[in-house]
C-alpha distance (Angstrom), angle and dihedral (degrees) to the residues before:
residue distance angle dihedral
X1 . . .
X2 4.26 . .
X3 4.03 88.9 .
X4 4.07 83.8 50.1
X5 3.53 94.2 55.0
X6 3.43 99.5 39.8
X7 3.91 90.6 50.3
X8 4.01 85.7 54.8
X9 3.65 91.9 58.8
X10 4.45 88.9 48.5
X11 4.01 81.8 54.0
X12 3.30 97.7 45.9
X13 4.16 100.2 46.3
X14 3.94 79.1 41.6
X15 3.97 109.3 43.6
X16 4.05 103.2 11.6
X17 3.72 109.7 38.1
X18 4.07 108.9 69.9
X19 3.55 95.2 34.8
X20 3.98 96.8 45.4
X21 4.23 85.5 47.1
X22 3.92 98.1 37.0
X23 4.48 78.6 54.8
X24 3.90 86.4 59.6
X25 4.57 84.2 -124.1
X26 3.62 117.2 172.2
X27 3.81 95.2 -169.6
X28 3.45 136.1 22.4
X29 4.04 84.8 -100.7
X30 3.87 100.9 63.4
X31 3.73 92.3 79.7
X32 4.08 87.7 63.5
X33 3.79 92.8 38.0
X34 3.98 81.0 60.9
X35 3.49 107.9 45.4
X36 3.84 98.8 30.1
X37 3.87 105.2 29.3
X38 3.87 130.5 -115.0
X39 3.65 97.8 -64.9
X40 3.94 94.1 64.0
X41 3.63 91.5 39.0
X42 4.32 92.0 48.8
X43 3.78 86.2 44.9
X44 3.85 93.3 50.9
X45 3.67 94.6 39.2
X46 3.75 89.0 49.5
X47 3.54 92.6 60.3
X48 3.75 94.2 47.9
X49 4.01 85.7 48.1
X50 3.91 90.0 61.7
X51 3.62 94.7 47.4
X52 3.98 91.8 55.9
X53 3.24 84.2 43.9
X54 3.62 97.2 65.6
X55 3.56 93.3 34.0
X56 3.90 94.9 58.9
X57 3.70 88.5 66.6
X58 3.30 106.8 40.0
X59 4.21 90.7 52.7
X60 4.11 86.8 52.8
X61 3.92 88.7 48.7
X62 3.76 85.7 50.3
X63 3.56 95.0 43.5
X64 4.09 94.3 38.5
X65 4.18 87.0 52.7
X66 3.59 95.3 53.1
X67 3.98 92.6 48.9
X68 3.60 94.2 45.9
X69 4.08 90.6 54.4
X70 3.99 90.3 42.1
X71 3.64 93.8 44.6
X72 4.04 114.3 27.5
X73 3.61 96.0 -119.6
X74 3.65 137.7 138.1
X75 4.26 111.9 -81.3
X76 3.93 91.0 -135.7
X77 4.06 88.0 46.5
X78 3.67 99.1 58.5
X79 3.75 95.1 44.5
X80 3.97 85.7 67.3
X81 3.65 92.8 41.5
X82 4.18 90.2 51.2
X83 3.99 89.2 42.1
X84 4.01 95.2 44.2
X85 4.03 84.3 48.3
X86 3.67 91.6 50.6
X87 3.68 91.5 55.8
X88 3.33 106.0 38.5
X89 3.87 104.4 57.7
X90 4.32 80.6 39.1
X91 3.51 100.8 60.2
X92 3.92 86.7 33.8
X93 3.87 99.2 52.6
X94 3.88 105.9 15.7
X95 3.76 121.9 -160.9
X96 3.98 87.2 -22.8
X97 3.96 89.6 59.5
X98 3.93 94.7 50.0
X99 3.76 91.8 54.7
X100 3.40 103.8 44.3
X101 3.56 90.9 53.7
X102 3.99 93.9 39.1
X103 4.09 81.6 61.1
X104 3.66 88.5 43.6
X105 3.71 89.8 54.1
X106 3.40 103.0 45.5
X107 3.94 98.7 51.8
X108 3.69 86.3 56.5
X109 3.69 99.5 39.8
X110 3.81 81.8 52.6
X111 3.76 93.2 49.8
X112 3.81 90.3 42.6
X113 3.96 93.1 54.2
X114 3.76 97.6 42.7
X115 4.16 88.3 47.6
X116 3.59 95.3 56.8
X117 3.95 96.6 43.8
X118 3.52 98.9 83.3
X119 4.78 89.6 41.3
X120 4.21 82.5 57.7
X121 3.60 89.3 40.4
X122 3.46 94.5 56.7
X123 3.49 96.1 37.6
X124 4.34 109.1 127.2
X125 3.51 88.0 -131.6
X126 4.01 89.0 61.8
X127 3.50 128.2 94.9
X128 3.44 120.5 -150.9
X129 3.64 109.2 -84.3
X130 4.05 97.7 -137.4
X131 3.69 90.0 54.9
X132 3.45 93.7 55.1
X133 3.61 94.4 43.6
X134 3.91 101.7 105.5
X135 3.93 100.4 -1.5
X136 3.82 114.2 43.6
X137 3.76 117.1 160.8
X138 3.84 91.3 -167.0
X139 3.42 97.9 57.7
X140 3.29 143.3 -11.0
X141 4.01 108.6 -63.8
X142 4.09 103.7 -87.9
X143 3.96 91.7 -130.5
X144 3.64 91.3 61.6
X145 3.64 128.1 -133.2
X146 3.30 119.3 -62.3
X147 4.11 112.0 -133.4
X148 4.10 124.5 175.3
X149 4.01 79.4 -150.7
X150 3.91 89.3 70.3
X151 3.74 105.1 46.6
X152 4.25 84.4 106.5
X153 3.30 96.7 43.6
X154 3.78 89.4 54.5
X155 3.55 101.8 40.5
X156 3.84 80.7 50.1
X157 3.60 96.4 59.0
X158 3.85 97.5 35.8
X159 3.83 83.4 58.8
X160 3.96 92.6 44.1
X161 3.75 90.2 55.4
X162 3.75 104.3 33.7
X163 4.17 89.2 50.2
X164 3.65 94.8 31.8
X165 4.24 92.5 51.6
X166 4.29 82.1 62.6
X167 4.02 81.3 68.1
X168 3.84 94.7 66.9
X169 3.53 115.0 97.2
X170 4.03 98.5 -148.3
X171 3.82 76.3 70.3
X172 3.67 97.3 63.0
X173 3.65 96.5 31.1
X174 4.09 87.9 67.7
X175 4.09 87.6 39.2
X176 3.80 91.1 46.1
X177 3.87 102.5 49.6
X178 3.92 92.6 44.2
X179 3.59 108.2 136.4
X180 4.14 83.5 -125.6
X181 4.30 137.8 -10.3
X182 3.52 88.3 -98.1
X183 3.42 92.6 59.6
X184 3.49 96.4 37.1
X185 3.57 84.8 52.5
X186 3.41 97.8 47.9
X187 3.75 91.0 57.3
X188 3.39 98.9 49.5
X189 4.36 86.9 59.2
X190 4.03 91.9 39.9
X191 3.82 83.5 50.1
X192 3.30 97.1 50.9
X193 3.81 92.2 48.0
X194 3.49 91.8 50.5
X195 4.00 98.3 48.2
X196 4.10 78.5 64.1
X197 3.70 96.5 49.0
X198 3.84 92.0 51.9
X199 3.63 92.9 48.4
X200 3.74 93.0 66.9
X201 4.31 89.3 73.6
X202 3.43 91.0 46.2
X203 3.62 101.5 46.9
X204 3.79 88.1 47.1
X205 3.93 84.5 52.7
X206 3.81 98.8 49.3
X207 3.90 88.2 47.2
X208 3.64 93.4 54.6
X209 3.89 88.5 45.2
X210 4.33 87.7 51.1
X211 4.15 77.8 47.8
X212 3.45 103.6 51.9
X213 3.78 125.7 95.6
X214 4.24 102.7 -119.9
X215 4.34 83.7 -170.8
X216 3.65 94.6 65.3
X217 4.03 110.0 16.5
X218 3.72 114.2 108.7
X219 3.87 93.1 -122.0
X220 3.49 118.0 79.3
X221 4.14 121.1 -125.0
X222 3.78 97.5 -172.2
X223 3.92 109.0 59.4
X224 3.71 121.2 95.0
X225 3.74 87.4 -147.0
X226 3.29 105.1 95.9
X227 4.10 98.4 -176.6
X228 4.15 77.6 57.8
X229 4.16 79.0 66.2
X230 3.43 97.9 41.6
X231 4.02 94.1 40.1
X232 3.87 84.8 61.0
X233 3.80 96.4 37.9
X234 3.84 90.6 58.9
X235 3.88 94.2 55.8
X236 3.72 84.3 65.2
X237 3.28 102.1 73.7
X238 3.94 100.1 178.8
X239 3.81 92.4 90.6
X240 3.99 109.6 -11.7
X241 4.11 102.2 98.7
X242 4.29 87.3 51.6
X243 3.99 84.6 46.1
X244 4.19 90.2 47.3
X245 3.67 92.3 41.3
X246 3.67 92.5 44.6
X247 3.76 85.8 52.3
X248 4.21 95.6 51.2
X249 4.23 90.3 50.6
X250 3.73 89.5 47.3
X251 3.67 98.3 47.3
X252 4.37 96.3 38.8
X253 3.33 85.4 46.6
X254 4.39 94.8 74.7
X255 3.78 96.9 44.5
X256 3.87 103.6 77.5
X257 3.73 96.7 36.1
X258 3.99 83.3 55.7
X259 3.63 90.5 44.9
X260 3.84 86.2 54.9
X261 3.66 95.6 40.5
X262 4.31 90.3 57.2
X263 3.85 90.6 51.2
X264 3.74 91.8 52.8
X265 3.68 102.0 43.5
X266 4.10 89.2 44.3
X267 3.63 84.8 49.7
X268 3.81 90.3 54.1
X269 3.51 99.0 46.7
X270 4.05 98.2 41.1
X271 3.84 106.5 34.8
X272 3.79 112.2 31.4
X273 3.27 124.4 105.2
């Protein structure tokens, strides 16, 4: 899945950027609106409107439930206080606000991830993840099982995800409001060299999670309640306020670039031409 994703940013800085830029687009939806006419382009935008839609509120739900465990307030109240945030520092700063702080958020996400590899790794509960790596008696063994019978089926979905990732219009808002193609170029290969560098913490992580004994760990793996997980991850204070922190950056971080996104694409569809 990471070498997908990073493969759709290559394609995009190499197939996607100059010609979407040298067409003067906005969004990822001006090239339809001029080749097919507004009513394709509304239709399609539409559709990418109800998506965001959805997704707004179910990042502020994310983002409310993880303040209301950290900080003992009501659910309902920290969904406001996560929404009026978003907004705020959106309509204040713009596009420039939303990447600053997506840099921001990323360096310390990064620094987060990496500092609590080696607390889970440790952890008693933990196997040791290169004993577990093809034989795992816990689970199955977190690098999968490798079958000649699936080669298809994985090339399939590595091309699904690294083509369909080009039809996400965060990607095209960062490609689109480069200051020039070769920088919007250029960020498209850093990108995609940095997706693989931050996949190395979280690989580590979902190894040790494959590795770790659910019968006897203090967290539980079965309860639909997730601020029953978190409850009990924050009385273990080794590694939990980096893992709740980590969770609040990741979480703010998708509510101003969909803010953004919604005036674009309304823009698009209502006032062109």
């Amino acid at each position: 899945m990471f070498t997908a994703f990073s493969t759709g940013f290559i394609v995009g800085g190499l197939f996607f950027a100059k010609p979407m830029r040298d067409m003067k687009c906005v969004t990822m939806m001006d090239p339809f609106h001029l080749k097919y006419g507004k009513i394709a382009a509304a239709g399609l935008s539409l559709l990418s409107l109800m998506v965001d839609v959805t997704w707004v509120p179910a990042t502020l739900i994310g983002l409310g439930g993880t303040m209301s465990v950290v900080l003992d307030v009501s659910f309902s109240v920290c969904i406001w206080i996560s929404a009026a945030v978003a907004v705020v520092y959106t309509l204040l700063g713009g596009l420039y606000s939303v990447a600053y702080t997506d840099v921001i958020q990323l360096v310390l996400i990064f620094i987060s991830l990496v500092v609590c590899v080696p607390f889970v790794m440790m952890n008693p509960h933990t196997v040791n993840i290169s004993q577990t790596l093809l034989n795992n008696s816990l689970h199955s063994p977190w690098i999968g099982t490798p079958d000649v019978r699936k080669t298809w089926l994985l090339i399939d979905e590595f091309c699904s995800l690294a083509l369909g990732s080009l039809g996400y219009q965060a990607i095209h808002q960062r490609i689109l409001s480069s200051s020039s193609t070769a920088t919007a170029k250029l960020t498209c290969f850093v990108a995609a060299f940095i997706f693989l560098v931050f996949m190395i913490p979280l690989v580590l992580l979902g190894a040790a999670v494959s590795s770790t004994d659910s019968r006897t760990s203090p967290i539980p793996t079965t309860s639909s309640d997730v601020s029953i997980r978190f409850e009990t991850l924050r009385q273990h204070k080794d590694c939990s306020d980096r893992v709740l922190n980590n969770l609040l950056r990741a979480e703010d971080s998708g509510s101003p670039s969909l803010l953004i996104l919604l005036h674009l694409l309304s823009d698009a569809v209502f006032h062109q031409d």
